[in-house]
C-alpha positions in Angstrom: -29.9 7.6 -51.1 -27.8 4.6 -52.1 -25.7 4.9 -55.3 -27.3 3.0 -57.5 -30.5 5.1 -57.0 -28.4 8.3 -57.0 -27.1 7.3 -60.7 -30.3 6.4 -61.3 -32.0 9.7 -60.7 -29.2 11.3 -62.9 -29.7 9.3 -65.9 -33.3 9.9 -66.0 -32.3 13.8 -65.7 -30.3 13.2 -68.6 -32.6 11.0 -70.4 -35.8 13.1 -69.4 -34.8 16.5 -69.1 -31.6 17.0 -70.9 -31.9 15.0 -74.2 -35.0 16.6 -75.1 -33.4 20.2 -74.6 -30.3 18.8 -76.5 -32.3 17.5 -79.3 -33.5 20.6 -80.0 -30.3 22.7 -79.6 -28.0 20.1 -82.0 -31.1 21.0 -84.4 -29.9 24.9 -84.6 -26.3 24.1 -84.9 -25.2 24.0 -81.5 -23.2 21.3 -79.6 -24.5 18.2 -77.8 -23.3 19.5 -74.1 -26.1 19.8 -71.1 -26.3 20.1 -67.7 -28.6 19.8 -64.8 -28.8 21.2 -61.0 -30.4 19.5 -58.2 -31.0 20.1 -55.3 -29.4 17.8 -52.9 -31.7 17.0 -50.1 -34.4 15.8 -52.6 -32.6 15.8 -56.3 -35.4 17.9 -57.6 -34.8 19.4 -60.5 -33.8 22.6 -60.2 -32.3 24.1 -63.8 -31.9 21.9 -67.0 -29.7 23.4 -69.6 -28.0 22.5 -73.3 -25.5 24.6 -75.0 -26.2 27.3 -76.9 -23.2 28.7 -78.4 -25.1 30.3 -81.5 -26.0 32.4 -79.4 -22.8 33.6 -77.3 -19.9 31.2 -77.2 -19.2 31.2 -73.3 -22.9 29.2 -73.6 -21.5 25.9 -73.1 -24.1 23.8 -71.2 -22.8 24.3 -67.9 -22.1 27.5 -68.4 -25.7 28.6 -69.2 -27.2 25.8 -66.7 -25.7 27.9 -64.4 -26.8 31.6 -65.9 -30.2 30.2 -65.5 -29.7 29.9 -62.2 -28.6 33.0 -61.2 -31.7 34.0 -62.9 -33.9 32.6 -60.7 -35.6 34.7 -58.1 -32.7 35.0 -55.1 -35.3 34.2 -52.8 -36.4 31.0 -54.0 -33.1 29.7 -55.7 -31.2 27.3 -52.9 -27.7 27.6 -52.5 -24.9 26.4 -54.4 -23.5 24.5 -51.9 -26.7 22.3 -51.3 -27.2 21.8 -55.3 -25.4 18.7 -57.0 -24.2 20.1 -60.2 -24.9 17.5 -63.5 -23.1 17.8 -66.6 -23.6 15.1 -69.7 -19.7 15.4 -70.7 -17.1 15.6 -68.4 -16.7 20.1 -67.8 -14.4 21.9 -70.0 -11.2 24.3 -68.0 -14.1 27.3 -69.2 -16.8 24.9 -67.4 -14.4 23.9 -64.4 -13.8 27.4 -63.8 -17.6 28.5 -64.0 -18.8 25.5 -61.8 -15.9 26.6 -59.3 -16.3 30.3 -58.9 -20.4 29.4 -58.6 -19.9 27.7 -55.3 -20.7 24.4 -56.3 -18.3 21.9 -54.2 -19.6 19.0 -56.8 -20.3 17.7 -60.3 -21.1 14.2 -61.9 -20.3 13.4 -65.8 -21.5 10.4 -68.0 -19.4 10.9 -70.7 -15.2 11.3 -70.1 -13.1 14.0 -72.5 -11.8 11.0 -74.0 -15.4 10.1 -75.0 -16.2 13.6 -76.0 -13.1 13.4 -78.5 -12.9 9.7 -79.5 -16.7 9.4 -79.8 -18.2 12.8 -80.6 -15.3 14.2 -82.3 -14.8 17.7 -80.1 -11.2 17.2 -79.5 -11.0 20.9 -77.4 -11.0 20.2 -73.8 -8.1 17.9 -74.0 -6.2 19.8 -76.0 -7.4 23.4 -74.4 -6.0 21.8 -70.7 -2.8 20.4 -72.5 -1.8 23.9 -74.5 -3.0 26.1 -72.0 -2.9 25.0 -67.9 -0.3 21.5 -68.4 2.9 23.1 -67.2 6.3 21.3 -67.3 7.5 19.4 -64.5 10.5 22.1 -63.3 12.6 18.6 -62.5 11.7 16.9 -65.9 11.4 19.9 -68.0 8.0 18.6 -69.8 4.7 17.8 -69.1 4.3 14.0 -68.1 2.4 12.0 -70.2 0.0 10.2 -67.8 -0.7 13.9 -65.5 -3.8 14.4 -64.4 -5.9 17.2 -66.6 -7.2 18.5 -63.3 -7.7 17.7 -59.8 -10.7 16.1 -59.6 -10.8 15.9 -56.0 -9.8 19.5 -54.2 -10.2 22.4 -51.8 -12.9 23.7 -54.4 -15.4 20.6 -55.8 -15.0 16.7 -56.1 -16.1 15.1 -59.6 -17.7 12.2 -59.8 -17.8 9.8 -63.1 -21.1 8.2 -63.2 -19.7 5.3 -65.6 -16.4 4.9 -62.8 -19.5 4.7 -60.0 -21.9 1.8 -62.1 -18.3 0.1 -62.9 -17.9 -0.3 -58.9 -21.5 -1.7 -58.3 -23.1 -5.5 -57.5 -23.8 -6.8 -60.7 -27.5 -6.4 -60.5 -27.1 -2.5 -60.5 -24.8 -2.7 -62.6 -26.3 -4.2 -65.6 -29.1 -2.3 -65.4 -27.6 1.2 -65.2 -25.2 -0.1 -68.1 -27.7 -1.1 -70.3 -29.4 2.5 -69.4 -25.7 4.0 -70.4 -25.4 2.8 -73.6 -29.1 3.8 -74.4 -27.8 7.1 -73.5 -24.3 6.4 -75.4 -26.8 5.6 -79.0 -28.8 8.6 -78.8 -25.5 11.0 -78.3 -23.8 9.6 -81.0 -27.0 10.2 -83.0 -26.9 13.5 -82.1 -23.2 14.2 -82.9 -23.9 13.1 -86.3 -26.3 15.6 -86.7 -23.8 18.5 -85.9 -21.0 16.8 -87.4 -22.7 17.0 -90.6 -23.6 20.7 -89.7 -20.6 21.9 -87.7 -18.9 25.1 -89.0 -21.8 27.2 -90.5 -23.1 29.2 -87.3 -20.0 31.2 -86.3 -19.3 29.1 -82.9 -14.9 29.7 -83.1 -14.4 26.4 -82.0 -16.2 24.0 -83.5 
């Protein structure tokens, strides 16, 4: 499958699948996170997910995409390895870990930790990989400014930014899946909104 029709399947996963799912889970107090799994041979829908940290905290929305999964009967639920792992906002170091010790060698995002604190006001997974994993440089004695959060290409997975992949397309593709982006981009903010207002009053820790 060519890129653009790759990115194109995953938006309507998100738009289709996800948003719906989301919707409902902002409207109990939970955050806007959601994540799909595919299978990669036909990007079939495997598991859709949205967070649900009302009801245990570790339920971020990779993090119960992924319990879902494991849910499913072993005989019928294809391997992690031959799934293409979709998350709306780019994984948390809770999410990393799950997606890695899963078996998953992949994930795509839409939305960047930079979006996920400058747009929907969650400042934690910036700040949780800063506090907790950044270690000083032993030669510089501090943690560089411009250091990676994570290595996004390793021994275990290889991310993939869906925006970074329309950004490199021919123009036709491009203003097409953009336009599709920034569909997406309203109806998230919408939603943040809607926990914004709401955030605090259902016991999730961070929030």
């Amino acid at each position: 499958m060519d890129t653009p029709d790759l990115v194109s399947r995953l938006l309507d996963v998100i738009e289709d699948d996800l948003l719906p799912l989301t919707r409902r889970g902002v409207g109990g107090g939970n955050k806007l996170f959601g994540a799909a799994i595919l299978r990669k041979s036909d990007l079939s829908l495997v598991v859709g997910e949205t967070n649900n940290e009302t009801e245990n905290p570790l339920w971020h929305g990779e993090m119960h995409a992924i319990k879902r999964f494991y849910e499913l009967p072993a005989e019928s639920r294809p391997a992690p390895r031959d799934c293409l792992f979709l998350a709306t906002h780019e994984p948390c170091s809770l999410c990393l870990s799950g997606i890695t010790w899963s078996g998953f060698d992949n994930f795509y995002y839409l939305f960047s930790y930079e979006d996920t604190r400058d747009s929907f006001g969650i400042p934690y997974d910036i700040r949780i990989l800063k506090e907790v994993y950044a270690v000083p440089d032993p030669d510089r004695g501090y943690v560089p400014a411009d250091r990676p959060l994570y290595n996004r290409k390793n021994a275990f997975f290889e991310a993939h930014d869906l925006q970074r992949m329309i950004a490199g397309m021919d123009r036709s593709s491009k203003e097409r899946l953009v336009a599709r982006v920034d569909d997406l981009n309203a109806a998230y903010n919408d939603l943040s909104a809607t926990y914004q207002a709401d955030k605090g009053k259902r016991g999730i820790p961070l929030s």
